[in-house]
ModelCIF file with pLDDT and N, C-alpha, C, O atoms, coordinates in Angstrom:
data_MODEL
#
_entry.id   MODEL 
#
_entity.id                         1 
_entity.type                       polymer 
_entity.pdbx_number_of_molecules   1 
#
_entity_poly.entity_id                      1 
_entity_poly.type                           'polypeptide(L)' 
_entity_poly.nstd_linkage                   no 
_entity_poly.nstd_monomer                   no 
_entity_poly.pdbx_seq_one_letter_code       
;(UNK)(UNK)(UNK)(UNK)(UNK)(UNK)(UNK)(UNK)(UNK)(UNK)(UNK)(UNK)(UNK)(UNK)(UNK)(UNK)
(UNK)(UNK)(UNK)(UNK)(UNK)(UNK)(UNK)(UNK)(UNK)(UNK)(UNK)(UNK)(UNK)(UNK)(UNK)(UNK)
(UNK)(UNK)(UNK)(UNK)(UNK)(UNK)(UNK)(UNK)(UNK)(UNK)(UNK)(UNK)(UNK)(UNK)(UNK)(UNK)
(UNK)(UNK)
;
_entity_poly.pdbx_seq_one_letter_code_can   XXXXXXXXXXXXXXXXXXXXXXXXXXXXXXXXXXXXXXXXXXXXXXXXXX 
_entity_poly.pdbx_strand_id                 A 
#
loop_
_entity_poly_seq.entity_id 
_entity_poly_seq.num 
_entity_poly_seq.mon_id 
_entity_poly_seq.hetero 
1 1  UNK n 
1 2  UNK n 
1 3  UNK n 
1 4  UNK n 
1 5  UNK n 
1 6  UNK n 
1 7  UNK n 
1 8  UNK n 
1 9  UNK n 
1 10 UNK n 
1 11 UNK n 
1 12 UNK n 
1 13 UNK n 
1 14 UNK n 
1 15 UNK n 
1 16 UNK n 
1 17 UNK n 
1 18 UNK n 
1 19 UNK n 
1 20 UNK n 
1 21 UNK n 
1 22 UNK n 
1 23 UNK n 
1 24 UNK n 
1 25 UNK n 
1 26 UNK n 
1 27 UNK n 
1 28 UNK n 
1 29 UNK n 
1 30 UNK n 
1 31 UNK n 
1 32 UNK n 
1 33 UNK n 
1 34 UNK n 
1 35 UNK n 
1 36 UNK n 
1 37 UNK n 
1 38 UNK n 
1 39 UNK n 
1 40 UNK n 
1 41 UNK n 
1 42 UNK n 
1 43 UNK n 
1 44 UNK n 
1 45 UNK n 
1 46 UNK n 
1 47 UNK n 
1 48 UNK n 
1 49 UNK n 
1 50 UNK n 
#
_struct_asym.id          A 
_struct_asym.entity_id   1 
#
loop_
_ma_qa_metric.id 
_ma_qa_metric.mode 
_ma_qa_metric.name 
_ma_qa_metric.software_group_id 
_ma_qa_metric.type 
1 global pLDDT . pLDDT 
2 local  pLDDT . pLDDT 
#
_ma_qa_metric_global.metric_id      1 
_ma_qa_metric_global.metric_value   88.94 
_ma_qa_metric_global.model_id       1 
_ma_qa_metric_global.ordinal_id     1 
#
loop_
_ma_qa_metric_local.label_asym_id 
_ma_qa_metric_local.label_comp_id 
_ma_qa_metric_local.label_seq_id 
_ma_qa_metric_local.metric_id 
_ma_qa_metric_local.metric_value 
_ma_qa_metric_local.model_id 
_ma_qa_metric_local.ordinal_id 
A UNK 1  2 92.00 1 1  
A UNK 2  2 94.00 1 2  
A UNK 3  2 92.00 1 3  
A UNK 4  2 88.00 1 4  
A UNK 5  2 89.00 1 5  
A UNK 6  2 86.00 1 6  
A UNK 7  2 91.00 1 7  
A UNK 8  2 91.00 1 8  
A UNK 9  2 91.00 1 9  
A UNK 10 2 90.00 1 10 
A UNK 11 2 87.00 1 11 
A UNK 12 2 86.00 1 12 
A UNK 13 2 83.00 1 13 
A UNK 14 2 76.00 1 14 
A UNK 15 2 75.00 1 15 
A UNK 16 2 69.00 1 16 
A UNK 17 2 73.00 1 17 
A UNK 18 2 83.00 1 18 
A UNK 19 2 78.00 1 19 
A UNK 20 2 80.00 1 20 
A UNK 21 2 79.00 1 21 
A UNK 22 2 83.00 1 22 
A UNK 23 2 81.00 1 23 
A UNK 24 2 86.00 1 24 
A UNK 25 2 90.00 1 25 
A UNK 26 2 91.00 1 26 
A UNK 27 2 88.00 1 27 
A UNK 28 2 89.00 1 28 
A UNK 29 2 94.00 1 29 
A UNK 30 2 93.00 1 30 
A UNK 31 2 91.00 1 31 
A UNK 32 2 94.00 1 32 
A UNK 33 2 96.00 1 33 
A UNK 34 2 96.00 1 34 
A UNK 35 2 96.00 1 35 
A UNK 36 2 97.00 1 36 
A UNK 37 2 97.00 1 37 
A UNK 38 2 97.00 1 38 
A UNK 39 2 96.00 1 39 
A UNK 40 2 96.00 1 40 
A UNK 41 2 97.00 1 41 
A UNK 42 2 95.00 1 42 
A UNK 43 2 94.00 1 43 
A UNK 44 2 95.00 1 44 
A UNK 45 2 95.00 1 45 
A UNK 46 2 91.00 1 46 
A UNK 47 2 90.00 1 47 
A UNK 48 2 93.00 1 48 
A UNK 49 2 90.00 1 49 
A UNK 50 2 83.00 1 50 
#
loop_
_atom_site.group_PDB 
_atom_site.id 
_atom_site.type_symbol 
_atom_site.label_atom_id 
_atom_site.label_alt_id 
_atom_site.label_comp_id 
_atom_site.label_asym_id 
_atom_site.label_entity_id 
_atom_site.label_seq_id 
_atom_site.pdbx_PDB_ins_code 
_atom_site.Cartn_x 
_atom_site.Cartn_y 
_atom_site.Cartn_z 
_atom_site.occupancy 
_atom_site.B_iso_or_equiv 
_atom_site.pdbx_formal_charge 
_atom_site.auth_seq_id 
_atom_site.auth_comp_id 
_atom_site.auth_asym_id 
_atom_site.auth_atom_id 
_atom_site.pdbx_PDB_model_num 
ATOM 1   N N  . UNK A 1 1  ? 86.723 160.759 -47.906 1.00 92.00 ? 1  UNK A N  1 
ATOM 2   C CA . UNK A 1 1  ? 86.703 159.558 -47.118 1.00 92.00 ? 1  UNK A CA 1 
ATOM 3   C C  . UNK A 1 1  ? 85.462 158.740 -47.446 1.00 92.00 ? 1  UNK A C  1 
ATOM 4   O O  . UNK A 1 1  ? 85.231 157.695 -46.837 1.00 92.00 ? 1  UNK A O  1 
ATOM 5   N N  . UNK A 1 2  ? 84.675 159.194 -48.386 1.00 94.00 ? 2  UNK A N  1 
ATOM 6   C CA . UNK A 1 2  ? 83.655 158.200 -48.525 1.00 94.00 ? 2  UNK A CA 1 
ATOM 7   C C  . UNK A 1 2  ? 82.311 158.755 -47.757 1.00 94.00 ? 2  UNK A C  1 
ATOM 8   O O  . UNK A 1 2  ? 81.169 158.428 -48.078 1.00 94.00 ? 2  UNK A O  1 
ATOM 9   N N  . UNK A 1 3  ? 82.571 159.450 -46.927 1.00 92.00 ? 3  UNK A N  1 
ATOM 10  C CA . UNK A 1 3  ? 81.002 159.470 -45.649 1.00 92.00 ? 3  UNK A CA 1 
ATOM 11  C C  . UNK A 1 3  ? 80.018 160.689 -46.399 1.00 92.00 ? 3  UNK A C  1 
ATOM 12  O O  . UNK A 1 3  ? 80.347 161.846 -46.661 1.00 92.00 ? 3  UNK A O  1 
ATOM 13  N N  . UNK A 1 4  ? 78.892 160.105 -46.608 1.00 88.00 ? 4  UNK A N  1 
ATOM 14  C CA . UNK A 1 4  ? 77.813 161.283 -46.687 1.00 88.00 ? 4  UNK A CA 1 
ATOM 15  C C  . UNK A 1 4  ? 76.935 161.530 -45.725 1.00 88.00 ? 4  UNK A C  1 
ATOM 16  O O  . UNK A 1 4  ? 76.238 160.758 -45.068 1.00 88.00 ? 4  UNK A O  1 
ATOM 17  N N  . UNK A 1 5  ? 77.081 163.154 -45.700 1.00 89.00 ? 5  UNK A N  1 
ATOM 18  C CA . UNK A 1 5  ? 76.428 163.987 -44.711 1.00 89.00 ? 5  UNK A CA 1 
ATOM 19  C C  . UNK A 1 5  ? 75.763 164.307 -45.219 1.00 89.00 ? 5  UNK A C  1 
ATOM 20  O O  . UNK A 1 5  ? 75.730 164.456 -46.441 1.00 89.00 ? 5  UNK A O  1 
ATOM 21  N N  . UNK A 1 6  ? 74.598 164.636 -44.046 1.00 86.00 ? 6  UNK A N  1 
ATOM 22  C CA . UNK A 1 6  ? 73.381 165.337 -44.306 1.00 86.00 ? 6  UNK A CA 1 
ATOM 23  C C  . UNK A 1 6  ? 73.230 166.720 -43.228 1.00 86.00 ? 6  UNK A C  1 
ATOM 24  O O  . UNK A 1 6  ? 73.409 166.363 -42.064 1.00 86.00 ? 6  UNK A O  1 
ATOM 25  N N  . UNK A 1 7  ? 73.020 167.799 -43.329 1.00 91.00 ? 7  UNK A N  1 
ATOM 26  C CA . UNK A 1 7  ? 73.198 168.852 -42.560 1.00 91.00 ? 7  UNK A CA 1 
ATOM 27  C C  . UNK A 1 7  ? 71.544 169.547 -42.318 1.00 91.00 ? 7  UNK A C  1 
ATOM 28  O O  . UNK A 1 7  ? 70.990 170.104 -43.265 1.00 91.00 ? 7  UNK A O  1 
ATOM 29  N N  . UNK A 1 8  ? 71.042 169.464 -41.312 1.00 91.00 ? 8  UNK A N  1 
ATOM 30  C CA . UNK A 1 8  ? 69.425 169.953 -41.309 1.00 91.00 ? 8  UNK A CA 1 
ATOM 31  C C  . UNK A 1 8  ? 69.606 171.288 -40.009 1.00 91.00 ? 8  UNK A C  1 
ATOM 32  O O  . UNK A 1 8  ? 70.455 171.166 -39.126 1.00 91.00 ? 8  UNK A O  1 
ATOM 33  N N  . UNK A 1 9  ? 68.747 172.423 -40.079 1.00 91.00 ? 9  UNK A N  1 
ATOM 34  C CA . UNK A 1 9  ? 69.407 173.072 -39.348 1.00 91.00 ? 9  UNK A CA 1 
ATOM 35  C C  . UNK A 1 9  ? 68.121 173.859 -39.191 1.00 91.00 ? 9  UNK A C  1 
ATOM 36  O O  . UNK A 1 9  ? 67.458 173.784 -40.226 1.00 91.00 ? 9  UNK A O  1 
ATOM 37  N N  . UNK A 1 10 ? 67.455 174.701 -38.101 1.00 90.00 ? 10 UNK A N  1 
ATOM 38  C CA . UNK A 1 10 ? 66.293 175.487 -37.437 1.00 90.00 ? 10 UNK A CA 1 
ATOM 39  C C  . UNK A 1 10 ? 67.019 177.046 -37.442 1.00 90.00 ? 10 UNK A C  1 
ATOM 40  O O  . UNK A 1 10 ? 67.946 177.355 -36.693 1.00 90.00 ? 10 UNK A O  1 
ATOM 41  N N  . UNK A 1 11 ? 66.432 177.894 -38.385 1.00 87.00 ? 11 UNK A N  1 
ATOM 42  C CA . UNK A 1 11 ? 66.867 179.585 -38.265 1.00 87.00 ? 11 UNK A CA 1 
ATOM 43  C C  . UNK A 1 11 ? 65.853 180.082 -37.398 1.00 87.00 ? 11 UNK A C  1 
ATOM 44  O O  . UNK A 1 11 ? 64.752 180.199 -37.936 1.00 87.00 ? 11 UNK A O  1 
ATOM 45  N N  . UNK A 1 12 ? 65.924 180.378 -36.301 1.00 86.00 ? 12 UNK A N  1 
ATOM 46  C CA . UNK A 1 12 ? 64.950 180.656 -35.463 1.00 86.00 ? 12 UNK A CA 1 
ATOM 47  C C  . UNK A 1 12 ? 65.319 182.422 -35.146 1.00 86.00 ? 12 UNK A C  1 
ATOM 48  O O  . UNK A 1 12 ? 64.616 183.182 -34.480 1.00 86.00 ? 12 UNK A O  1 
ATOM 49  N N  . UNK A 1 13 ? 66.283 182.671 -35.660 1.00 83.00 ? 13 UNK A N  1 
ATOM 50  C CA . UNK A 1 13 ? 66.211 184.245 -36.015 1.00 83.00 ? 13 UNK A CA 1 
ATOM 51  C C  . UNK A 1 13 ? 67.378 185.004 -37.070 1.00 83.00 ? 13 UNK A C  1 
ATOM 52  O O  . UNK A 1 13 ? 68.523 184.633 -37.327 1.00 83.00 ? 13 UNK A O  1 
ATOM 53  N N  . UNK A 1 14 ? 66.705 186.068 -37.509 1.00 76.00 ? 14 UNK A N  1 
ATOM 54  C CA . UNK A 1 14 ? 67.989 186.434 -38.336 1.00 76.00 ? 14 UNK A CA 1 
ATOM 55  C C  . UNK A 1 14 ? 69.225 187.014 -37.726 1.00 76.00 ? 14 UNK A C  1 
ATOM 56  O O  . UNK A 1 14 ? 69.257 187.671 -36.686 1.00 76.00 ? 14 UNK A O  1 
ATOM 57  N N  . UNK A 1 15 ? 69.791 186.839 -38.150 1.00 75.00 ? 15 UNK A N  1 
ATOM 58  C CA . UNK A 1 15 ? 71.806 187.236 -38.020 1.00 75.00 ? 15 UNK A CA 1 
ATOM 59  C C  . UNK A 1 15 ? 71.260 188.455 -37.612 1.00 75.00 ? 15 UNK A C  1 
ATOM 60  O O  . UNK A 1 15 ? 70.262 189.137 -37.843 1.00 75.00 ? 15 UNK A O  1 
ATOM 61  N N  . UNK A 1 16 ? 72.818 188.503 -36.548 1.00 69.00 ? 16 UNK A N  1 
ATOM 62  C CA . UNK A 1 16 ? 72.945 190.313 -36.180 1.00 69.00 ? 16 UNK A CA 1 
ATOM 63  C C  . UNK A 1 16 ? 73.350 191.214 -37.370 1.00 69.00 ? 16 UNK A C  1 
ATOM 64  O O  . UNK A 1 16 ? 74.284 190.935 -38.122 1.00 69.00 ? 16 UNK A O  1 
ATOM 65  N N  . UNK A 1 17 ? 72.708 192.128 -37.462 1.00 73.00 ? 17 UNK A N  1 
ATOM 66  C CA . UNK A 1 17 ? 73.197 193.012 -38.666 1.00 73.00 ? 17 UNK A CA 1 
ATOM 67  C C  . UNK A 1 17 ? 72.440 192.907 -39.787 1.00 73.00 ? 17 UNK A C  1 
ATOM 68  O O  . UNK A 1 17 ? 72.689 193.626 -40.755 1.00 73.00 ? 17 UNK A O  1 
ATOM 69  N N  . UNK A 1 18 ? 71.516 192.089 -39.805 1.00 83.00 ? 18 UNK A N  1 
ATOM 70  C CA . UNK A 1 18 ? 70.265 192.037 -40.467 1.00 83.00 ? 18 UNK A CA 1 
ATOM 71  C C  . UNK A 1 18 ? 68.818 192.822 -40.520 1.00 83.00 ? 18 UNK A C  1 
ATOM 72  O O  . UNK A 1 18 ? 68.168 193.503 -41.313 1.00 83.00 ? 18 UNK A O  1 
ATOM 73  N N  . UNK A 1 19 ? 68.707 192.239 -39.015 1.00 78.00 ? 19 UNK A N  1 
ATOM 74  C CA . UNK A 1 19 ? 67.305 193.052 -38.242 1.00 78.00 ? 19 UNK A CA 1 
ATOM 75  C C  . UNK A 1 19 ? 67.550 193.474 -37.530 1.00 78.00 ? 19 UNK A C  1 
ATOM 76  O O  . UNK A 1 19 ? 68.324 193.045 -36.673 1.00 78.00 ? 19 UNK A O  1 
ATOM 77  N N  . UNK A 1 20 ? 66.735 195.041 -37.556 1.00 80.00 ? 20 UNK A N  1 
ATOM 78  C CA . UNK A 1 20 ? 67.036 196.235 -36.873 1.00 80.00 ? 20 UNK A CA 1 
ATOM 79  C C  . UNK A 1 20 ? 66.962 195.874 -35.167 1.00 80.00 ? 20 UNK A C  1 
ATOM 80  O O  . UNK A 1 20 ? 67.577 196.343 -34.210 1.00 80.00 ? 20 UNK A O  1 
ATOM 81  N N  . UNK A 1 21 ? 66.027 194.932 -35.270 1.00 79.00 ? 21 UNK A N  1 
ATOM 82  C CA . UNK A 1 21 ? 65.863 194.501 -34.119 1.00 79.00 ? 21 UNK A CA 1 
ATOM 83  C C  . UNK A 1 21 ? 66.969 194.044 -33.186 1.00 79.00 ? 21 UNK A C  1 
ATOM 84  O O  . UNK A 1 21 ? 67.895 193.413 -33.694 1.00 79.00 ? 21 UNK A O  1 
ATOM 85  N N  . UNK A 1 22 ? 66.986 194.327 -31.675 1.00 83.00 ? 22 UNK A N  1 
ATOM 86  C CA . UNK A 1 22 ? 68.263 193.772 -31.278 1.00 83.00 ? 22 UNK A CA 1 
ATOM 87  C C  . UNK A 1 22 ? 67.895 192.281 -30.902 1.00 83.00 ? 22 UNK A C  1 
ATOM 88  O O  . UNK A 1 22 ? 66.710 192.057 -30.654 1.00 83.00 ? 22 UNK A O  1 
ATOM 89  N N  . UNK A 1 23 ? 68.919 191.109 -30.827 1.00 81.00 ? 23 UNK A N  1 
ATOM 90  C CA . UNK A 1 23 ? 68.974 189.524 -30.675 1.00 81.00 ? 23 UNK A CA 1 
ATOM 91  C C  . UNK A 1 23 ? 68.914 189.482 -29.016 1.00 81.00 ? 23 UNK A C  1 
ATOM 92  O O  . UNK A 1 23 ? 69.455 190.109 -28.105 1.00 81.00 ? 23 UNK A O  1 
ATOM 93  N N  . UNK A 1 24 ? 67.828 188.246 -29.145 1.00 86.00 ? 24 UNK A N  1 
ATOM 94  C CA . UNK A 1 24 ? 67.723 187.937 -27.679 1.00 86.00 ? 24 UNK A CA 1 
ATOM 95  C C  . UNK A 1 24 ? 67.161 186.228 -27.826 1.00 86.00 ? 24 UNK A C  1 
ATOM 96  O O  . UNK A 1 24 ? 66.572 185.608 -28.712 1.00 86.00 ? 24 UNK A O  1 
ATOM 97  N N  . UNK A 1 25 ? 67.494 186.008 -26.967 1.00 90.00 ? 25 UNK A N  1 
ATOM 98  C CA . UNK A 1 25 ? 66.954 184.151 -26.399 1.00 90.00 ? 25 UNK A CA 1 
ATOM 99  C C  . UNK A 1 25 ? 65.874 184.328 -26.534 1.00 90.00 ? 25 UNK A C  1 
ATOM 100 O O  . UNK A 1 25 ? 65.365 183.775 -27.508 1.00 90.00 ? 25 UNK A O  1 
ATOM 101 N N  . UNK A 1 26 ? 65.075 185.090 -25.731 1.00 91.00 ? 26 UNK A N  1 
ATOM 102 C CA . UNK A 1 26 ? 63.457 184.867 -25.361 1.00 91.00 ? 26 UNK A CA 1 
ATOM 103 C C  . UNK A 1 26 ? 62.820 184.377 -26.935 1.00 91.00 ? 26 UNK A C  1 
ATOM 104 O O  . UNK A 1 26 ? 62.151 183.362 -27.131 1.00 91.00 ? 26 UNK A O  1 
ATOM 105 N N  . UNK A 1 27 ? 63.235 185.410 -27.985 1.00 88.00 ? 27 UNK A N  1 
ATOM 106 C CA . UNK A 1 27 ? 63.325 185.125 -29.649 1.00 88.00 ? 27 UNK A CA 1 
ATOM 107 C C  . UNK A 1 27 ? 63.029 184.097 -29.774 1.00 88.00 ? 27 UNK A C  1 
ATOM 108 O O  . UNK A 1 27 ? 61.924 183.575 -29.923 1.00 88.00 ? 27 UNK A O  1 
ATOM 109 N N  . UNK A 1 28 ? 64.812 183.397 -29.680 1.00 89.00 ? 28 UNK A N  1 
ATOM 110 C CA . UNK A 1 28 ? 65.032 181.956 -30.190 1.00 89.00 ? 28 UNK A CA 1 
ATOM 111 C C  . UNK A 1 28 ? 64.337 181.104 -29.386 1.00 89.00 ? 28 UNK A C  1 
ATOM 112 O O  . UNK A 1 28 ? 63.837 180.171 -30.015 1.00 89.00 ? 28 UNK A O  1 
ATOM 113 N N  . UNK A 1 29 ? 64.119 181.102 -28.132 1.00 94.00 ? 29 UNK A N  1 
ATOM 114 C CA . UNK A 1 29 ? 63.380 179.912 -28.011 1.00 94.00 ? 29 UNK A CA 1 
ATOM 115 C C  . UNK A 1 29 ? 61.980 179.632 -28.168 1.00 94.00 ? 29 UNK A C  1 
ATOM 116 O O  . UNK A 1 29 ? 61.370 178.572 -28.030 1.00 94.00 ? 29 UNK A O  1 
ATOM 117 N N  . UNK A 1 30 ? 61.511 181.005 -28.542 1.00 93.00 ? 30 UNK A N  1 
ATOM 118 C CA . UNK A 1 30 ? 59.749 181.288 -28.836 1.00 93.00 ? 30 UNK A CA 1 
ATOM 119 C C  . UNK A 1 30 ? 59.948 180.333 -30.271 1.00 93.00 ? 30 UNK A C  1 
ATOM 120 O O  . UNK A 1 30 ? 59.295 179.294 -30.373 1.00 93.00 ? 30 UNK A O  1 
ATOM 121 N N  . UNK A 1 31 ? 60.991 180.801 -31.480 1.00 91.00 ? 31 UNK A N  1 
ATOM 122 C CA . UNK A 1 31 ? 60.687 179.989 -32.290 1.00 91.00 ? 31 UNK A CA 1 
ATOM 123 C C  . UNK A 1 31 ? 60.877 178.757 -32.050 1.00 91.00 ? 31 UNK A C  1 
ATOM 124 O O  . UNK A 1 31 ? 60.177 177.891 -32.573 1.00 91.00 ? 31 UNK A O  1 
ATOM 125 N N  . UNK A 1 32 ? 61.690 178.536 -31.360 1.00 94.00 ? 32 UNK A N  1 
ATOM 126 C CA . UNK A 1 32 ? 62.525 176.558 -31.580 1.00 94.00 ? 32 UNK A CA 1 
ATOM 127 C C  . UNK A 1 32 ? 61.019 175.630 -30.268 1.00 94.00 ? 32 UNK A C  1 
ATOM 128 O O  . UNK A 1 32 ? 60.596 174.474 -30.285 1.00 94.00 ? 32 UNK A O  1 
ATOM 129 N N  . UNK A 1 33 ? 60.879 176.086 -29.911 1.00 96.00 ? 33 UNK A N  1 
ATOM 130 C CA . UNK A 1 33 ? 59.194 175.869 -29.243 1.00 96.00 ? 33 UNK A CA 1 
ATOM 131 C C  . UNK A 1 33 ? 58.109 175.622 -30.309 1.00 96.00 ? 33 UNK A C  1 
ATOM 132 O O  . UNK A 1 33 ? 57.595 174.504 -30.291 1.00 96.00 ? 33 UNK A O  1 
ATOM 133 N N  . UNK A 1 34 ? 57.625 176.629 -31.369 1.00 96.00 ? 34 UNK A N  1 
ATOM 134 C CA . UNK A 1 34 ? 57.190 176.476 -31.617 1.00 96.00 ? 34 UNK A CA 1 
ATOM 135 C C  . UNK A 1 34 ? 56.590 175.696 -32.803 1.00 96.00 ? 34 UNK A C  1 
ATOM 136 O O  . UNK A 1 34 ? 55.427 175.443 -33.119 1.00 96.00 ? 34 UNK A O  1 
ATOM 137 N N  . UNK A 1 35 ? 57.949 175.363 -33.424 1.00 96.00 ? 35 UNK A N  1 
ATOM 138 C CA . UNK A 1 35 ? 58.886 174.648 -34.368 1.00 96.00 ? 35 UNK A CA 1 
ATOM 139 C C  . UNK A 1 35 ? 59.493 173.555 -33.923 1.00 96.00 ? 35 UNK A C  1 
ATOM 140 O O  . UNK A 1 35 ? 60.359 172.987 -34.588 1.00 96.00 ? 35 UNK A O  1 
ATOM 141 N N  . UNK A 1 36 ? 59.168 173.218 -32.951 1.00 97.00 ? 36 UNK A N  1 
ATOM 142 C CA . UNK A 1 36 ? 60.151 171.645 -32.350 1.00 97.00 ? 36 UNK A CA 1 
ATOM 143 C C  . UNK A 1 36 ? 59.200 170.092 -33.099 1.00 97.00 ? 36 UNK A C  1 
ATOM 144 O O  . UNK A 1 36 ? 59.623 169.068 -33.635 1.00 97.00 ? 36 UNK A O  1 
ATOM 145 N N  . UNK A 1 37 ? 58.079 170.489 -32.852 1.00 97.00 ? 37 UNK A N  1 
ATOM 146 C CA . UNK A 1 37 ? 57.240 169.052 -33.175 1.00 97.00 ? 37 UNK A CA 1 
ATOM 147 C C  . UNK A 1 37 ? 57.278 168.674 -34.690 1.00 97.00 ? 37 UNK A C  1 
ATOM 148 O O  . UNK A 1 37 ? 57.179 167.459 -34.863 1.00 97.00 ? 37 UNK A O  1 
ATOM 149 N N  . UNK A 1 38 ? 57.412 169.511 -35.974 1.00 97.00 ? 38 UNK A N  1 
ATOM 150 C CA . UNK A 1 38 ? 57.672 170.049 -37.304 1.00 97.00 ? 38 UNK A CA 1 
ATOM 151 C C  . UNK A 1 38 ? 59.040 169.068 -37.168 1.00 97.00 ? 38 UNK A C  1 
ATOM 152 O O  . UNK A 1 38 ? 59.295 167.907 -37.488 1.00 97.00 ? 38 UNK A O  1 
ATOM 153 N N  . UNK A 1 39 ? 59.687 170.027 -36.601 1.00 96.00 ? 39 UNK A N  1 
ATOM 154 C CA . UNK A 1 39 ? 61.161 169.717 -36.264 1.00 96.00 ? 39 UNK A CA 1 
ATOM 155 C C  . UNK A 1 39 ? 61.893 168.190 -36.498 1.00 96.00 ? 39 UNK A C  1 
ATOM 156 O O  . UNK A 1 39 ? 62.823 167.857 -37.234 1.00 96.00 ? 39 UNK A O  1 
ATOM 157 N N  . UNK A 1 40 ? 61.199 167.551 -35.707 1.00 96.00 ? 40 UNK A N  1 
ATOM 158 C CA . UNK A 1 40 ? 61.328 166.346 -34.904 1.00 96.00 ? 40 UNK A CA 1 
ATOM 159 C C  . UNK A 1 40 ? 60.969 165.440 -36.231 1.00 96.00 ? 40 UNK A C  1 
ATOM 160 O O  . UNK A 1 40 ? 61.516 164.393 -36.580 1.00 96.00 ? 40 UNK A O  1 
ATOM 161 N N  . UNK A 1 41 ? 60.345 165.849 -36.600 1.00 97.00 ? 41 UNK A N  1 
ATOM 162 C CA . UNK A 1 41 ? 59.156 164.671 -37.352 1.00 97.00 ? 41 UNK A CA 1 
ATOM 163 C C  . UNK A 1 41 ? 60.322 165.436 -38.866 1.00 97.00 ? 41 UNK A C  1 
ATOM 164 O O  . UNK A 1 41 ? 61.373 164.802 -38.766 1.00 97.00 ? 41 UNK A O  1 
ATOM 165 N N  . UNK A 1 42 ? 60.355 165.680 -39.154 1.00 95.00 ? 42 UNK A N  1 
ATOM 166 C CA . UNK A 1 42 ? 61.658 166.058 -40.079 1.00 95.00 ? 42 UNK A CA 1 
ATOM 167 C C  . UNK A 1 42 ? 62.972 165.446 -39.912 1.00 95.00 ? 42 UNK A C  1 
ATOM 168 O O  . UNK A 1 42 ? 63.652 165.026 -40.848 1.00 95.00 ? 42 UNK A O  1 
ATOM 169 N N  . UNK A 1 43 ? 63.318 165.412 -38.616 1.00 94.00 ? 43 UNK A N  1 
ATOM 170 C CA . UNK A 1 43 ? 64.848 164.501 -38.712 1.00 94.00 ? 43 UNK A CA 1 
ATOM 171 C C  . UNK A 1 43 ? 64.252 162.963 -38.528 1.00 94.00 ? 43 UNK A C  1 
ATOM 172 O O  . UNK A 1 43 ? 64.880 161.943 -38.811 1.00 94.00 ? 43 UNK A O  1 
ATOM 173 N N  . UNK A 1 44 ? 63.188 163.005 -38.106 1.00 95.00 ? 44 UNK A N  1 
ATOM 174 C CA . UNK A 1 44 ? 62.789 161.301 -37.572 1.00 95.00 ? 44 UNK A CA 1 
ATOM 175 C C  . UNK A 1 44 ? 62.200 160.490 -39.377 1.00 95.00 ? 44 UNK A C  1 
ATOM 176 O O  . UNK A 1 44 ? 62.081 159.299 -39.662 1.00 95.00 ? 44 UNK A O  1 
ATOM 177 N N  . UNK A 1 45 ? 61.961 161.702 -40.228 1.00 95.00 ? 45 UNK A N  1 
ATOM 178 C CA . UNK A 1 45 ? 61.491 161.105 -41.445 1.00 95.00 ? 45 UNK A CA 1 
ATOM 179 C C  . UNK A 1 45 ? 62.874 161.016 -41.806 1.00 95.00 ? 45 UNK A C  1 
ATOM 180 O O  . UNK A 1 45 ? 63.308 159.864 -41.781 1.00 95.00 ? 45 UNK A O  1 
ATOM 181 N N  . UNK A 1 46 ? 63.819 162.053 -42.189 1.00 91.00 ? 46 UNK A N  1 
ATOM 182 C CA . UNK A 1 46 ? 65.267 161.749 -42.846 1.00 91.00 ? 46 UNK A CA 1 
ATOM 183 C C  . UNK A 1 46 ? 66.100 160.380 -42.477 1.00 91.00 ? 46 UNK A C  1 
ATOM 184 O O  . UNK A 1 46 ? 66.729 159.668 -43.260 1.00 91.00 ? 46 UNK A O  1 
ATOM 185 N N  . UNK A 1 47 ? 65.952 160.244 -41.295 1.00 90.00 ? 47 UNK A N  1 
ATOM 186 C CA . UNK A 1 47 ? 67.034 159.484 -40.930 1.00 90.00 ? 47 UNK A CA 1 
ATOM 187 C C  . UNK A 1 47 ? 66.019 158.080 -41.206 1.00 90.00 ? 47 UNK A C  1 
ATOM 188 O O  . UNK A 1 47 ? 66.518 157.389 -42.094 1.00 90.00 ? 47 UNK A O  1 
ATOM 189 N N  . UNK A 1 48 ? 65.248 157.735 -40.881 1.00 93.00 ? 48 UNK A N  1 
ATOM 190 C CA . UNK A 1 48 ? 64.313 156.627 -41.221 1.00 93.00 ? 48 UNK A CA 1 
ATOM 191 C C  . UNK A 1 48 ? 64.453 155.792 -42.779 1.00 93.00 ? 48 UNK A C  1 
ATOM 192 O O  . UNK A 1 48 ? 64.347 154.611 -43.108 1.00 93.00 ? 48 UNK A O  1 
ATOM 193 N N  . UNK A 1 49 ? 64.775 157.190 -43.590 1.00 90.00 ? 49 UNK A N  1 
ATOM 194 C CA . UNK A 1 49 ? 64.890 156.871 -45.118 1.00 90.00 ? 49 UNK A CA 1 
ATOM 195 C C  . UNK A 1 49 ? 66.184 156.686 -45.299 1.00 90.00 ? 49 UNK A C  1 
ATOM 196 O O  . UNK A 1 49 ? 66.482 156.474 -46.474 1.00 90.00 ? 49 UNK A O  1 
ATOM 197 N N  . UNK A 1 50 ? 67.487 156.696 -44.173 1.00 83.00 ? 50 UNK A N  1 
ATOM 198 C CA . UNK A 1 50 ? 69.034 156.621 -44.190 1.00 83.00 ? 50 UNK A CA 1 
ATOM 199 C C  . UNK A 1 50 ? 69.094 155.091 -44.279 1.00 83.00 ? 50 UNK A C  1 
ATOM 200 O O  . UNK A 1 50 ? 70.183 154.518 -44.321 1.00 83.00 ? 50 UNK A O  1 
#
């Protein structure tokens, strides 16, 4: 159809079945916290240059 995408995406933990570790929120949101301002300023540069 013509449309280009751009796909940007935050791994804030690995897949189940990866790490031995078991998956929990507290995890993900410790990273996406600490990684949000990075974050931000990453989609706010991409799309700026759209």
């Amino acid at each position: 159809m013509g449309m280009e995408v751009c796909g940007i995406s935050c791994i804030t933990n690995l897949a189940a079945g990866i790490s031995k570790e078991q998956l929990n929120h507290k995890e993900v949101q410790e990273t996406a916290d600490r990684v949000a301002k990075q974050f931000k300023e990453l989609v706010t540069g991409v799309i700026t240059r759209i």
